[in-house]
C-alpha positions as CSV (number, residue, x, y, z in Angstrom):
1,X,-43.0,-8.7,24.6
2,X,-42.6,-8.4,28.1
3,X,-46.1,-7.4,30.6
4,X,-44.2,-4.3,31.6
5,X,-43.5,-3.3,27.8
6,X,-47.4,-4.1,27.4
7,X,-48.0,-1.7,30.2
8,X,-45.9,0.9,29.0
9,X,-47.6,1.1,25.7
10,X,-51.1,1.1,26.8
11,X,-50.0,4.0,28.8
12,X,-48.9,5.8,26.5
13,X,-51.7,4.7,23.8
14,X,-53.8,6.2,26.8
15,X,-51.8,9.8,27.1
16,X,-52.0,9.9,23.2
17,X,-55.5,9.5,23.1
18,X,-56.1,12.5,25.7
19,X,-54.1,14.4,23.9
20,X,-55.8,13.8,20.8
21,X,-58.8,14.9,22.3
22,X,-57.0,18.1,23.4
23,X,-55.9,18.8,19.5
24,X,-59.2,18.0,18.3
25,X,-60.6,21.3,21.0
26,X,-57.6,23.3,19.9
27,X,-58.4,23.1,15.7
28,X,-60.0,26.7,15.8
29,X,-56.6,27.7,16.8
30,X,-54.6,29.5,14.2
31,X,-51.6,26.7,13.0
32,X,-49.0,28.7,14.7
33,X,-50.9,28.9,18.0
34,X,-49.2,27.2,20.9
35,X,-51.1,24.8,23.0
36,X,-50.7,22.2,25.2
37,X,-50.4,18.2,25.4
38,X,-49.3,15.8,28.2
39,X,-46.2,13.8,28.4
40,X,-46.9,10.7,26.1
41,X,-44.4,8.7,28.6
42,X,-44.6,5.9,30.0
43,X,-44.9,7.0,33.6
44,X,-48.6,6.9,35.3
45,X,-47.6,9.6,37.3
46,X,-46.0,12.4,35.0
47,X,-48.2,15.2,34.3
48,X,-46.0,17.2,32.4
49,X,-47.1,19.2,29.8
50,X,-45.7,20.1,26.4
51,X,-46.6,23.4,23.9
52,X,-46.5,23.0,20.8
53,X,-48.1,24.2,17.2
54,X,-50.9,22.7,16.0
55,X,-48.7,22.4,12.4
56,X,-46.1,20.5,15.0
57,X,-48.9,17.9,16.3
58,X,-50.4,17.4,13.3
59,X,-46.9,16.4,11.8
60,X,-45.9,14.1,14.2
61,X,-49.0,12.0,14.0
62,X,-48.5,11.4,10.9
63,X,-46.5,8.3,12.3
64,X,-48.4,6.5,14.2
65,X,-45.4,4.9,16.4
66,X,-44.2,8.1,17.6
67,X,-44.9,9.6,21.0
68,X,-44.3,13.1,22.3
69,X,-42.1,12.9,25.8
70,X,-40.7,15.8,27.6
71,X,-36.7,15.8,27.5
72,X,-35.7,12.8,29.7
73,X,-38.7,11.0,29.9
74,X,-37.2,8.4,27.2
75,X,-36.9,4.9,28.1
76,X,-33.6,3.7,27.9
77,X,-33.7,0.4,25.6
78,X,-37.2,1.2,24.4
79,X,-37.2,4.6,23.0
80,X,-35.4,5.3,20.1
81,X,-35.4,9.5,19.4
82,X,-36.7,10.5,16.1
83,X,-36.5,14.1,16.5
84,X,-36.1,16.8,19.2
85,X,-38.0,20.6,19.7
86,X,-37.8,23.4,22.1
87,X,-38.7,21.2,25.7
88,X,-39.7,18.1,23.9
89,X,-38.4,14.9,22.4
90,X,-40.3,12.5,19.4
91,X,-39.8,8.9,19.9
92,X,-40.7,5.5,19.0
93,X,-40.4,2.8,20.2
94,X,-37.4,0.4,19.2
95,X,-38.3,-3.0,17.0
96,X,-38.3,-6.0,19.1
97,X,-39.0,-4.1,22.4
């Protein structure tokens, strides 16, 4: 594994974990309440944001190797899409990378 892949996933190990934090605040929320996360990409300086459903978080980390991105923020050769919402994408990233 390359230092830039290493960087890359500490970054967005680091976005997850903020937006963890932001679920955790959000739990009084009824299940069908928007709210939102930041882009779990790999770039530093995205601050996108994402809405989504509590019911949507919660079912996307039940994987732990999947990452919430905003449409285009996919790396090419290291992202492979598992699913697609609304303004968002789900990936993980690809064996080997």
């Amino acid at each position: 594994m390359s230092a830039r892949t290493r960087a890359l996933g500490r970054n967005e190990t680091l976005f997850r974990e903020i937006n963890d934090y932001i679920a955790d605040m959000s739990r009084a929320l009824p299940p069908e309440d928007q709210f939102e996360v930041l882009c779990e990409c790999d770039s530093l300086g995205c601050a996108q944001t994402i809405a989504l459903t509590a019911r949507e978080y919660v079912a996307i980390r039940r994987n732990d190797g999947r990452f919430i991105v905003v449409r285009s923020h996919e790396e090419a050769g290291l992202d492979r899409v598992v699913s697609e919402a609304g303004s968002y994408l789900v990936v993980e990233r690809a064996t080997g990378a």
